[in-house]
N, C-alpha and C positions, 0 to 999 in steps of 0.2 A: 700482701696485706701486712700494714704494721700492726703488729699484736700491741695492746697495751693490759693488757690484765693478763695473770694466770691463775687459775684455782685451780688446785691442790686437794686429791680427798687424801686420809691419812692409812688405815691400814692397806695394805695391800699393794698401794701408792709408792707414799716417799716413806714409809714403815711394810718392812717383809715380816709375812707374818711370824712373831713367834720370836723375832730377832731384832736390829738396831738401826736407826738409822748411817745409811754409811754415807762416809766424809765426802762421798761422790754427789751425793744428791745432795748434801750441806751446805756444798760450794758451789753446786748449781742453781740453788736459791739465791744464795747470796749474790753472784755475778747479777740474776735480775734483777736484783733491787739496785746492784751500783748503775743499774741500763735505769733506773729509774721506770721498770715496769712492778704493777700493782701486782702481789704476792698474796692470795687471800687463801685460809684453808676453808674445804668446805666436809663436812663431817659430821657421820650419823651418830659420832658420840656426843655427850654431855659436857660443859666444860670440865665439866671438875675430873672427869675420864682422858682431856687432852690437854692439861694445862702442862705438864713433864715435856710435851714433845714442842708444844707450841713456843715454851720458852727454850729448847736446844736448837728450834729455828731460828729464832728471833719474829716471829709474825705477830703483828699488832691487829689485824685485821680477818674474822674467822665468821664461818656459818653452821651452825648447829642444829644436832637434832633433825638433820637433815631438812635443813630450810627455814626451821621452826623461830633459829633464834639467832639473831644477824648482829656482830659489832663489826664497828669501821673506828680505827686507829682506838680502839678500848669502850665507845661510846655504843650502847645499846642504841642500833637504828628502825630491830624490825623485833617484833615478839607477838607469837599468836598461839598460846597455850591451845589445848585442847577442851570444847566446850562440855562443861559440866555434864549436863545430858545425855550427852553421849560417853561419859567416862562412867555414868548411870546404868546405861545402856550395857556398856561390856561388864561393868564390877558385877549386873546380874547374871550375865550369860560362863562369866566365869564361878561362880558360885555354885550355881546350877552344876559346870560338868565338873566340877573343880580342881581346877586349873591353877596354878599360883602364879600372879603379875607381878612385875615389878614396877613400880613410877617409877619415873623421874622426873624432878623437879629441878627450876632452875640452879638452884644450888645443892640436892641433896635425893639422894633417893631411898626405897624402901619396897620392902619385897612382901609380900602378902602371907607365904611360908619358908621363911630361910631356913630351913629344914628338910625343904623338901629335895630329891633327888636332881630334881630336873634343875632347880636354882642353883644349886653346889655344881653342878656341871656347866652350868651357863658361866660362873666367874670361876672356873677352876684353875686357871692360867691367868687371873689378872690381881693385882698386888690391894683393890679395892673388893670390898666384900657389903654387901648391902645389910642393912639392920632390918629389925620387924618393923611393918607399918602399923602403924594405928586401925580400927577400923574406918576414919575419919582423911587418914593421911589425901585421898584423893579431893577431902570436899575442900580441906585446909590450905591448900597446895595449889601456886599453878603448875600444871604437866603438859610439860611437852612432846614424852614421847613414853613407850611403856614396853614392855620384854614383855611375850604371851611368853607362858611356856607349858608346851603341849606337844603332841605328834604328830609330825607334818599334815596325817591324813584326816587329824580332828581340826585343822586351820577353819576346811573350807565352813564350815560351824558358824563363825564367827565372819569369815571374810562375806554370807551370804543374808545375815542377820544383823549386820552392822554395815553398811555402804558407806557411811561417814568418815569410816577409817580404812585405810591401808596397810595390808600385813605383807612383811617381805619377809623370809626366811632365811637364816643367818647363810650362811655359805660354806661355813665347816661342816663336812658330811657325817650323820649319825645326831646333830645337834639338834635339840629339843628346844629352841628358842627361834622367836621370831620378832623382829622391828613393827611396831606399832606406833603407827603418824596419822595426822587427817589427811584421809583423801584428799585436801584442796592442798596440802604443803608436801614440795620436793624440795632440794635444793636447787631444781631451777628459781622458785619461789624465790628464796634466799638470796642466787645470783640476782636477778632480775632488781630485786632492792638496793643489792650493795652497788650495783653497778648504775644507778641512778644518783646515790649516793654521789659518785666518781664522776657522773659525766661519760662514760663510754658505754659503745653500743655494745650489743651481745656479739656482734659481728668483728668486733676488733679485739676479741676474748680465746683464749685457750680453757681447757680444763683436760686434768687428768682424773681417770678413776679405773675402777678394776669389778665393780660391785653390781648387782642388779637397783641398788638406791642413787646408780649415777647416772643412770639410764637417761633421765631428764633434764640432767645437766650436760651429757655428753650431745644429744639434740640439739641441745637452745643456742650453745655457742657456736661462734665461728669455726673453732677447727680443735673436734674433741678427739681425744685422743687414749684408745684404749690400752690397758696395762700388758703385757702379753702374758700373765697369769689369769687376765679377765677370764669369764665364760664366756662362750660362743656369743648367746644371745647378747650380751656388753656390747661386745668387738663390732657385732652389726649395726650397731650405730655411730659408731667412730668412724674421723673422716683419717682417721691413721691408728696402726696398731705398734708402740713401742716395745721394747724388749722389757721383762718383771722386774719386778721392786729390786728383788734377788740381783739381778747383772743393770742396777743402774738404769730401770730403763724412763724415769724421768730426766735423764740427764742425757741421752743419747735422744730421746726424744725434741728436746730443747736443738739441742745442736744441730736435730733434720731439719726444726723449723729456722734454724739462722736464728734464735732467739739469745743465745748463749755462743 
């Protein structure tokens, strides 16, 4: 198969966690773009959380919010905030046990109690720190995606009273946060636009990922390829398991498929 795309998700990926990206995985980007194959990131962050890395790639073309929110070469091609009513629906089920959320919006986000324990632990390691919301900030805003933060075993609460959205739990063990998207957006969602966009099939496509939020992007494509820091259940959908973020393993992954 001639591959002509490849997505990229960001932590864990072509960023170890906690660390840099290295010059191995820098220059295995770059060879695919002089191959003239399409480099797109696909990523549960917000931009304003990937703009640092995106510009030390050089990548013009990226999927956010975990599908939510799609550019191709800078131009906004896909955006499907999350519906009022149901951002209704969780502000009262969190109030109720209360719980502090955080939005995000497309440009800015806001945490409901930045004060609280579980919020100070969700961004304790990142150089971005959220301000207070409004009590309005949800109705003013559009939001694409939202941080619960709670105890793994108060999730199912909300995962069984809310159908409309999607809760994944972060993957750092002991962490009292969890990814909140709609049900209908992954970034397969997001691939599936961008790659319409392009002109190519899912079948002529790569993706890497490490995370339980790639799950549906590792599926959709032609030949997904799991991180070897993934978890088990990840790796079970990959039609190859590369070596971790840690020893390059987008870059020896590239080189098994003859793509670099």
């Amino acid at each position: 198969m001639s591959y002509k795309t490849v997505f990229l998700d960001i932590d864990g990926t072509i960023l170890p966690h906690g660390k840099s990206i290295t010059n191995a995985t820098k220059q295995a980007i770059q060879r695919l773009k002089e191959k003239q194959i399409h480099v797109v990131i696909a990523t549960g962050r917000a931009p304003y959380f990937a703009s640092s890395v995106i510009k030390e790639i050089g990548i013009d073309s990226m999927i956010f919010f975990n599908g939510s929110y799609v550019l191709h070469q800078g131009e906004v091609i896909h955006q499907a905030p999350i519906e009022k009513t149901v951002l209704e629906k969780l502000h009262g089920w969190t109030k109720e046990y209360q719980h502090p959320i955080t939005y995000l919006g497309g440009s800015e986000f806001r945490a409901t109690e930045i004060g609280h324990p579980y919020v100070a632990e969700a961004f304790q390691n990142d150089m971005w720190k959220p301000q207070q919301a409004s009590p309005t900030f949800w109705l003013d805003q559009d939001i694409y995606q939202m941080f619960l933060h709670c105890e793994m075993e108060e999730e199912h609460i909300y995962q069984q009273s809310i159908p409309e959205l999607h809760f994944r739990r972060w993957s750092s063990p002991g962490m009292r946060t969890c990814d909140v998207n709609a049900s209908n957006g992954t970034k397969a969602t997001g691939i599936l636009k961008m790659l319409d966009k392009l002109g190519v099939s899912a079948e002529e496509t790569v993706a890497f990922g490490d995370g339980l939020n790639d799950i549906e992007m590792l599926s959709l494509v032609g030949m997904g390829v799991a991180m070897g820091n993934a978890r088990p259940e990840v790796k079970a959908y990959a039609n190859l398991v590369t070596m971790s973020a840690e020893e390059d393993g987008v870059k020896h992954g590239l080189e098994k498929l003859g793509l670099i």
